[in-house]
Each structure stands twice: as structure tokens, then as C-alpha cells.
C-alpha positions in Angstrom: 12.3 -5.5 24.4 12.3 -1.6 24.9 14.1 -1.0 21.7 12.0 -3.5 19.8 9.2 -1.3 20.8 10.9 2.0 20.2 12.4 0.8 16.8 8.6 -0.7 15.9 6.8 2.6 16.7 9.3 5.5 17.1 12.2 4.9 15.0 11.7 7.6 11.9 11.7 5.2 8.8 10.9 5.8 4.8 10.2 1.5 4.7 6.8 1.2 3.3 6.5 -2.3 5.2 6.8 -0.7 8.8 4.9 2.9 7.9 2.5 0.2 6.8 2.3 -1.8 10.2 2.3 1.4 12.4 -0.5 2.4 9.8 -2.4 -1.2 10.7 -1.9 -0.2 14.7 -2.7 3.8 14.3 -5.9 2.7 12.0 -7.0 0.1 14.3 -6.8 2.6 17.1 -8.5 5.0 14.8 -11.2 2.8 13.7 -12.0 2.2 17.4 -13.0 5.2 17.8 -14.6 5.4 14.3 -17.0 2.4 14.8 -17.0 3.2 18.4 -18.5 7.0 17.9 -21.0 5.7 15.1 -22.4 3.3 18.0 -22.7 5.7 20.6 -23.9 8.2 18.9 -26.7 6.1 16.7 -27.5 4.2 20.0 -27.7 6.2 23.0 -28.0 9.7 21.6 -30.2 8.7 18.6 -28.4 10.3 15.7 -29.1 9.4 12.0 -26.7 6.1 11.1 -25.1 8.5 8.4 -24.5 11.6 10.6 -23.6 9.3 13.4 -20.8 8.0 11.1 -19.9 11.7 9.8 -19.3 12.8 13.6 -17.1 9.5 14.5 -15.4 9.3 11.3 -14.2 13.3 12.4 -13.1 12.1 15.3 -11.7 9.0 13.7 -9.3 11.6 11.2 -8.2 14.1 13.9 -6.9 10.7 16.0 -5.4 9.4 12.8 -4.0 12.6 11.9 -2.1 13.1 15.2 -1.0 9.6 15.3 0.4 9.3 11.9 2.5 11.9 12.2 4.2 11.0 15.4 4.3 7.6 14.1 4.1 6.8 10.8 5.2 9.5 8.3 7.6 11.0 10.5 10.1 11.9 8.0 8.1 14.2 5.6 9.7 17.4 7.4 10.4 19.0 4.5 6.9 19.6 3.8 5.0 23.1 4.1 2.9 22.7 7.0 0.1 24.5 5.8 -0.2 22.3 2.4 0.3 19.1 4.2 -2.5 19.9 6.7 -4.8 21.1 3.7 -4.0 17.7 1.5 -4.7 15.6 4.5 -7.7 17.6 5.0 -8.6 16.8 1.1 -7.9 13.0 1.3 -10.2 13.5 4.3 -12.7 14.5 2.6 -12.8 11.7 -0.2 -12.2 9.2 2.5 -15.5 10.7 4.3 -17.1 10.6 1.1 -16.5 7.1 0.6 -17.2 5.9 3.9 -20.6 7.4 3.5 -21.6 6.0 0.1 -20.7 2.4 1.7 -22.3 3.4 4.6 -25.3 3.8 2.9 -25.1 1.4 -0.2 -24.5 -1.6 2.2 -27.5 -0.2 5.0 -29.9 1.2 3.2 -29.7 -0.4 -0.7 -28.4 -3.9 0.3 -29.9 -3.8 3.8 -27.1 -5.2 6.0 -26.8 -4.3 9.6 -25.3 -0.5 9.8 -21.9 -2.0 11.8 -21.2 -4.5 9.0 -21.5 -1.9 6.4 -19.2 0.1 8.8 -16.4 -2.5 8.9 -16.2 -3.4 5.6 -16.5 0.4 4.7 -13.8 1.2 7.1 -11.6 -1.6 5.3 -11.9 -0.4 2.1 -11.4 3.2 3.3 -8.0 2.3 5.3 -6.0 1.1 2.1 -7.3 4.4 -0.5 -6.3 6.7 3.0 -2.9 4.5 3.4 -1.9 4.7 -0.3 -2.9 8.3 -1.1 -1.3 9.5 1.7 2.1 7.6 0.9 2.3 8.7 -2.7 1.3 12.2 -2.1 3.9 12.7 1.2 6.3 10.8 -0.8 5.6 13.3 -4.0 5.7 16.8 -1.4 8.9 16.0 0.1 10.3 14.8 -3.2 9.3 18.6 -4.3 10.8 19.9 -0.9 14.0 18.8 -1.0 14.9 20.3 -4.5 
């Protein structure tokens, strides 16, 4: 069972199938905190739904950051630091930028309850952030090892 576990989550791996389960678990965890944050926040400290949502979907990308790379992309070493930290930091952004326009198209033009246009919004946001990230690790340690 112990190396079932370690092999699941710790082994370093290029297979897009288990980057893409320990992404499931690290984004599930993530979006705990994500959804979790946007309640807090909008419910017992009164913040704005949307600013609410930019504060725990922060949060949300410094857990997911951390996570992924002790879990998930653990074998992009090859990378510059600095650039992968700045391109993470750019698919953050257009994942933030997303989340709000869902945010607010399903809350304030369609009219559904703010947590149901967080979920699906956090859905949708999950597979650009998975899929980006993939192809552009996969593209920076491509250029790293030549």
C-alpha cells in the first residue's frame, strides 16, 4: 500500500494520465480552498462576490502552484526558474481572467446562485490551466535540454 501511494503521488513521471490524476487531487485540494475563500470571504467578511473570488482564486494558485510542482510536473528541471515562475504566473492570470468573466456571466447576466457559477467556472478553468501548463512545461524543457 505504501508504494502504491508513493508511486501514485511521488514517483517523478512524464505519463500524461497520472500528471493528470495528481492534477484531479492537487485541483480538488486547490479548488477547496478556491470555493472555500470565495464563501468566507463574501459571507462573513462581506466582500464583493467578484473580489471575493479574486482573493480565494490567489490563494487557490499559490496552493496549486506549490503542489504541482512537488507532485505533478516534477520532471521539468531543466527549466529556468525564473521563466517558469513568470509563465505560471501568466497562465494565472488568464485563468483569473476567466474565472471572473464566468463568475460574473453565470451571477450577474444569467442570475444563478454565485457558488454554482463558481463550480462550473472552476471546471472549465481546471482543464485550460491543466492543458496550458502541460504543453508549455513540455515545450520549456523540450528547449532546455538542447
Amino acid at each position: 500500500m505504501k508504494e502504491l501511494i508513493y508511486n501514485f503521488f511521488f514517483k517523478k513521471t512524464k505519463d500524461t494520465k497520472l500528471q493528470f490524476l495528481r492534477y484531479l487531487f492537487v485541483g480538488g485540494f486547490a479548488a477547496v480552498i478556491n470555493i472555500g475563500s470565495l464563501y468566507f470571504f463574501k459571507e462573513y467578511i462581506g466582500i464583493y462576490y467578484l473580489i471575493a473570488n479574486i482573493i480565494g482564486f490567489l490563494l487557490c494558485l499559490i496552493t496549486n502552484y506549490i503542489l504541482s510542482k512537488l507532485l505533478i510536473f516534477t520532471e521539468e528541471n531543466n527549466v529556468n526558474k525564473i521563466v517558469e515562475f513568470a509563465t505560471y504566473g501568466i497562465i494565472g492570470v488568464f485563468g483569473l481572467g476567466f474565472d471572473t468573466l464566468f463568475m460574473w456571466l453565470g451571477t450577474s447576466v444569467i442570475g444563478l446562485y454565485y457558488m454554482l457559477s463558481k463550480i462550473i467556472s472552476t471546471a472549465i478553468v481546471f482543464i485550460w490551466n491543466f492543458s496550458i501548463r502541460k504543453v508549455l512545461y513540455f515545450l520549456m524543457d523540450k528547449r532546455g535540454n538542447k
